[in-house]
N, C-alpha and C positions, 0 to 999 in steps of 0.2 A: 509596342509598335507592331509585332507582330498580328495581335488582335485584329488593330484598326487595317491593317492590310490584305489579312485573311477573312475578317469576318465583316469588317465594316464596309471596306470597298466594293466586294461585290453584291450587297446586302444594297447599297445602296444606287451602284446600276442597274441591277433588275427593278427596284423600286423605279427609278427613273424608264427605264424602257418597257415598265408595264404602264405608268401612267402617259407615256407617248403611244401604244398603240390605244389606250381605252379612250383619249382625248381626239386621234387622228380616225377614229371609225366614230364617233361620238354622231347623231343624229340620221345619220342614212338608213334605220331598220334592220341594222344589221344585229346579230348577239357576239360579234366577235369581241367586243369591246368589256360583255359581259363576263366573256369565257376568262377572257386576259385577267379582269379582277379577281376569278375564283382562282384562275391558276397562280396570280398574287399571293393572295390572303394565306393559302397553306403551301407553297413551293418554295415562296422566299423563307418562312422561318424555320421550316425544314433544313433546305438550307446553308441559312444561318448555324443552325447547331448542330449541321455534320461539319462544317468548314471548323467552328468552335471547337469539336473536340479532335479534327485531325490539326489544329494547329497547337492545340495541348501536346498533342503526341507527338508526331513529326512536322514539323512545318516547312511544308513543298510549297513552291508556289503552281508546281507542274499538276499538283494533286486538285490544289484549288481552283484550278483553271478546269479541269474538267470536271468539279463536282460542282461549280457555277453553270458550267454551259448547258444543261438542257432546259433550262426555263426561259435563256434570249435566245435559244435556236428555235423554242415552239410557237414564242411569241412574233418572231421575226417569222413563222412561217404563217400563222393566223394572219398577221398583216398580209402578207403577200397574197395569202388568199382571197382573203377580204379586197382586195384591189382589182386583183386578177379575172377571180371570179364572177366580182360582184355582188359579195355576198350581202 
């Protein structure tokens, strides 16, 4: 249970709020949408297997919660930009 809460939970919002911004900028000419998948493809499994081995070792949720947050605080900020901007 642990796993599924440390590794699979936020494994699986980032998945979800990468593919909400790459579908919500999708057709305007933008590359934000592109950025999002690359910062997907290697940020989520990254990760995935530091949450994996600190939940081997200690399992925090306070540790998990900030070794998931910089990949919905980047991609929340690309959106923001993307709107903002214009980009």
């Amino acid at each position: 249970m642990k796993y599924l809460l440390h590794v699979g939970l936020p494994a699986v919002l980032q998945v979800a709020l990468t593919l909400f911004v790459m579908f919500a900028t999708r057709g305007n000419g933008s590359f934000v949408g592109l950025a999002a998948m690359l910062l997907g493809v290697w940020a989520i499994p990254v990760t995935a297997i530091v949450n994996f081995a600190r939940a081997r070792a200690t399992p925090r949720a306070s540790a998990t919660f900030w070794i998931s947050l910089p990949v919905p605080l980047l991609l929340m900020l690309m959106l923001l930009a993307s709107v903002s901007l214009r980009l």
